[in-house]
C-alpha positions in Angstrom: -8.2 -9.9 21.2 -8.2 -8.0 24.0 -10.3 -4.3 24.4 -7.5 -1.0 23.7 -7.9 2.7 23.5 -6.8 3.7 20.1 -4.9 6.7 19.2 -4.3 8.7 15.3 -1.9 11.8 16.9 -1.0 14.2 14.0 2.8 15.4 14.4 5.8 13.1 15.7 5.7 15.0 18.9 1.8 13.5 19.7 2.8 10.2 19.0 6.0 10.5 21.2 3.9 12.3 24.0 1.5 8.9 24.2 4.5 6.6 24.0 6.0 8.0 27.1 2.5 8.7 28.6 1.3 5.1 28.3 4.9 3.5 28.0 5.2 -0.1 28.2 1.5 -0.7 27.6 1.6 0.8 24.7 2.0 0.1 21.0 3.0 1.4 17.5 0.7 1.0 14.6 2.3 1.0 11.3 1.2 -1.4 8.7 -0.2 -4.0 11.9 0.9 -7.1 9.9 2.6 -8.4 13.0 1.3 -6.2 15.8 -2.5 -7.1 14.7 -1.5 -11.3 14.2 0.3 -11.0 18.3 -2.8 -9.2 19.5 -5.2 -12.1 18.0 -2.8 -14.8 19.2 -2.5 -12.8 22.7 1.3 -13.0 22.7 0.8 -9.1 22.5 -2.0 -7.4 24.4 -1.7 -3.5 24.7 -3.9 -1.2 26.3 -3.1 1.4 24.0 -2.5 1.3 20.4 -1.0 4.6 18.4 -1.3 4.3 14.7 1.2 6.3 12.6 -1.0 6.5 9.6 -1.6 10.3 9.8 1.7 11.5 10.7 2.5 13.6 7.4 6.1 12.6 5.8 6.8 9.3 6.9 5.3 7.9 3.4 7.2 8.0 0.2 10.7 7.0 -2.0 12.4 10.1 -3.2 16.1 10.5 -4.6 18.8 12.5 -6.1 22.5 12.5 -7.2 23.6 14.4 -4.7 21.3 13.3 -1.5 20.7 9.7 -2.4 17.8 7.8 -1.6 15.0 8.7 1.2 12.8 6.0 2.4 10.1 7.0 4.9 9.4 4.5 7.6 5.6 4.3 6.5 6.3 3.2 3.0 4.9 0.1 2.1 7.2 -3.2 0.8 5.0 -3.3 -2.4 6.0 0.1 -3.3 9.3 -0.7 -2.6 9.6 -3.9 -4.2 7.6 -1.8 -7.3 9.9 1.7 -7.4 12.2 1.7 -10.5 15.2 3.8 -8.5 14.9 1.2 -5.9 15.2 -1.4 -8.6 17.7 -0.4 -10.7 20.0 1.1 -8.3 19.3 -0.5 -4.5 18.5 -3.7 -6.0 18.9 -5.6 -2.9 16.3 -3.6 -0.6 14.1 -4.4 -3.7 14.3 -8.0 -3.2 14.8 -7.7 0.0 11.1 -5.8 0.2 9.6 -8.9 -2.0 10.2 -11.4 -0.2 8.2 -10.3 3.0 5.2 -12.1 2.9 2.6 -12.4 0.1 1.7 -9.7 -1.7 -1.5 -8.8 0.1 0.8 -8.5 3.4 3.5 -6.0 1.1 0.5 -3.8 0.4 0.1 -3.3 4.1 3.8 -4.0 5.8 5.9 -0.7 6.5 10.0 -1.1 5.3 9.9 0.8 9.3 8.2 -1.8 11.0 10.5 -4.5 9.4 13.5 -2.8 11.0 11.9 -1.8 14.3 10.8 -5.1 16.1 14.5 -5.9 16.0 14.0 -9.1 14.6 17.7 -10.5 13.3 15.7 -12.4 10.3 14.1 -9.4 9.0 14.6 -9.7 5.0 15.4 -5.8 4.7 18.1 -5.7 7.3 20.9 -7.2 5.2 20.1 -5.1 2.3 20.1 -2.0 4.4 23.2 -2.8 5.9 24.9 -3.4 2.9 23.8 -0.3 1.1 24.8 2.1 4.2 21.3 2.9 5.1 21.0 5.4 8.0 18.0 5.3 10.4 16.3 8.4 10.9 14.7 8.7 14.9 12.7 11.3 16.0 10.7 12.1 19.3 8.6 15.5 20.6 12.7 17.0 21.2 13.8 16.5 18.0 15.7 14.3 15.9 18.6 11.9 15.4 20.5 9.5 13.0 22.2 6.3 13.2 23.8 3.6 11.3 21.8 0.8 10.6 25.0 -1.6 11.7 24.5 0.2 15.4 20.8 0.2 15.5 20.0 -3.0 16.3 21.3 -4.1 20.2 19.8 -7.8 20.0 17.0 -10.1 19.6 13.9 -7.6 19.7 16.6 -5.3 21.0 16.9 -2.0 18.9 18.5 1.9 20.2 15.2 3.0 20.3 14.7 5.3 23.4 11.3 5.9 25.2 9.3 8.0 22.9 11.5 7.6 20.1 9.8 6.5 16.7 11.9 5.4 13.3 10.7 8.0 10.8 12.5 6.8 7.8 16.1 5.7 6.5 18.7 7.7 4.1 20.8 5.8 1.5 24.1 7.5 -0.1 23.6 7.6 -3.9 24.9 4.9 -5.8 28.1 4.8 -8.7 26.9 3.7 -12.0 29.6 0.8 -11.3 28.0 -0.5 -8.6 25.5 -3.6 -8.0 23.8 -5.2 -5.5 21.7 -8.9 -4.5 20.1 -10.7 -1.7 18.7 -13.8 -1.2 17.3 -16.3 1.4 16.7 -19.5 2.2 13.7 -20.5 3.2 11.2 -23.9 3.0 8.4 -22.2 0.7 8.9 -20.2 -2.1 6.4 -17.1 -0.4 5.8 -16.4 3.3 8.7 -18.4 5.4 11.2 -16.7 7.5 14.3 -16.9 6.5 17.0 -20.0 7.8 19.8 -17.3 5.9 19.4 -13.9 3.8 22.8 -12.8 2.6 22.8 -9.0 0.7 26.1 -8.2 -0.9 27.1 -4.7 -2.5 30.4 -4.6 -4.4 31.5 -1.2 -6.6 34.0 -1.6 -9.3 37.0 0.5 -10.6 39.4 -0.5 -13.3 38.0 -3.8 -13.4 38.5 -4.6 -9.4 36.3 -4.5 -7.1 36.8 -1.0 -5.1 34.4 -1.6 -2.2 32.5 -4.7 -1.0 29.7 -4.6 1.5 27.8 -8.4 2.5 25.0 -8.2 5.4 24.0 -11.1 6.9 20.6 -11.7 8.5 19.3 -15.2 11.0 22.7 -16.3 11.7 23.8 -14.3 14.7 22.0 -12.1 17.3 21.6 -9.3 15.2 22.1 -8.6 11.4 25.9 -8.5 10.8 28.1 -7.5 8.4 30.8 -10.1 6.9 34.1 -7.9 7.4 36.4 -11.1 7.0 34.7 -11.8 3.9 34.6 -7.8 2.4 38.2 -7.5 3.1 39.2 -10.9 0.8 36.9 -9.3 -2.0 37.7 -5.4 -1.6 40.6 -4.4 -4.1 41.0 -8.0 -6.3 39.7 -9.2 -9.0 36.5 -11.1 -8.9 37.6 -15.0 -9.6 36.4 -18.3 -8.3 38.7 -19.0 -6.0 38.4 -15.3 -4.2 34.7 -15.9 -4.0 35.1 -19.5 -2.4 37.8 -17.9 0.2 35.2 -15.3 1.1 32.6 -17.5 1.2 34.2 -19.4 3.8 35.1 -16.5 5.8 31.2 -15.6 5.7 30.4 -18.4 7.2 33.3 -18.6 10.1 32.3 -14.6 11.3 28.7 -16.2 11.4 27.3 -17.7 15.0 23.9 -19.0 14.4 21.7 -21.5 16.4 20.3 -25.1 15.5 16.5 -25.1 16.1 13.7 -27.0 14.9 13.7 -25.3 11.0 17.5 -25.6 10.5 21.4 -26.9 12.3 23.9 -24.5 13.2 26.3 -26.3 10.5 24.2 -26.2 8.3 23.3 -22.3 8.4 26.8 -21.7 8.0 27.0 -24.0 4.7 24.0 -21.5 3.2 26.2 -18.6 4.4 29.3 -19.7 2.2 26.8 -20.4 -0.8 24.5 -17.3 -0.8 27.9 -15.0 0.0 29.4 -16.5 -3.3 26.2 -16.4 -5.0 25.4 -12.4 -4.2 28.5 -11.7 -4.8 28.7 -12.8 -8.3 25.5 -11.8 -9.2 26.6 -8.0 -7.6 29.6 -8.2 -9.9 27.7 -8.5 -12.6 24.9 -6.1 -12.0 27.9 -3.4 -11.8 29.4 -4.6 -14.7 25.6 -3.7 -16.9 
């Protein structure tokens, strides 16, 4: 590991001030479970590291009926995986937050530095995505909000300006009708990135489904959503044959790669089978 100055600023508007001061040789300290394994291994060597740890109000899980849920960017996957709102009602950012790492890495990885390397395999993404999560962006001018589906740009790629920082992400509150899954396929049961995560979200009304959400994360450049799919599901009743249609439809809006862990044909196989997996289990959890 190479030598680096290292900075704790105070506000949002110190840590934004170094970002643009030291700019690309700079880096954001959050939890540091990847930034600190890139610096070991040398495939990341800043000059300058800024560590967000005692920034007030980036830490914490609050809700209410009428705001929804608050996530601050510093909050920790464990506490996520762990919060009994986040469980009950965002059930998919709850799985979503236990399946990063083990769970010494959960006590130190931040649900903010998940989302902000860009990374189209990050297990949160879907489950935000599906649960209308908006990103919350500040700098030293103030603040801004965008929709997680817009954030991302590409591999590594987010909207994140110079001297902008992800301070946390805003959830609508949830019917009492609705439900929500994700799951992914990996080699190992702990610590694998994922081949496939699939989150789906449905809400029922009158015994049909009224609104169906399914995020899909490593099969495309960024974390999509399955529209084809959603619009087979949205305003039907839930059978096996709808499912299977949608499943299908999944895995056509999906592009993935072939690599060394996994074929293109067969990402898009796991697609069709998570889809119609989350989606029944989502049906269910609404109808509880």
């Amino acid at each position: 590991m190479r030598n680096f100055e290292f900075f704790e600023p105070k506000t949002i508007g110190e840590a934004s001030s170094l970002l643009v001061q030291y700019g690309g040789e700079a880096e954001l300290l959050g939890g540091g479970t990847d930034l600190i394994i890139g610096m070991k291994d040398r495939t990341v060597t800043p000059k300058y590291v800024i560590s967000l740890e005692k920034v007030p109000g980036m830490e914490g899980i609050t809700y209410d009926d009428t705001n929804g849920l608050w996530v601050g960017a510093m909050t920790k996957m464990r506490a996520l995986e762990r919060s009994s709102i986040v469980r009950e009602r965002y059930t998919a950012l709850a799985e979503g937050a236990e399946e990063v790492g083990s769970i010494q890495i959960r006590n130190l990885a931040t649900l903010g530095g998940n989302i902000a390397h860009g990374s189209p395999a990050a297990d949160t993404a879907a489950a935000l995505l599906v649960l209308d999560a908006q990103v919350n962006i500040a700098d030293g001018n103030g603040e801004r909000t965008v929709p997680i589906a817009d954030f991302y740009l590409g591999p590594g790629q987010t909207v994140l300006q110079a001297g902008e920082i992800l301070t946390g992400f805003s959830m609508p509150p949830r019917s009492a009708k609705s439900g929500s899954q994700y799951l992914k396929h990996k080699i190992r049961q702990v610590m694998d990135l994922a081949f496939v995560g699939v989150a789906t979200s449905v809400s029922l009304s009158n015994g049909t489904v009224a609104d169906t959400k399914i995020g899909l994360a490593a099969v495309a450049p960024k974390p999509i959503r399955a529209t084809n799919a959603e619009a087979i599901i949205t305003g039907n009743s839930v059978s096996d044959n709808l499912l299977q249609q949608a499943a299908g439809a999944a895995a056509a809006q999906s592009s993935p790669i072939s690599d060394l862990r996994c074929t293109a044909e067969h990402r898009r196989e796991i697609v069709a089978a998570l889809t119609k997996e989350t989606a029944m289990t989502a049906v269910a959890r609404a109808q509880v």
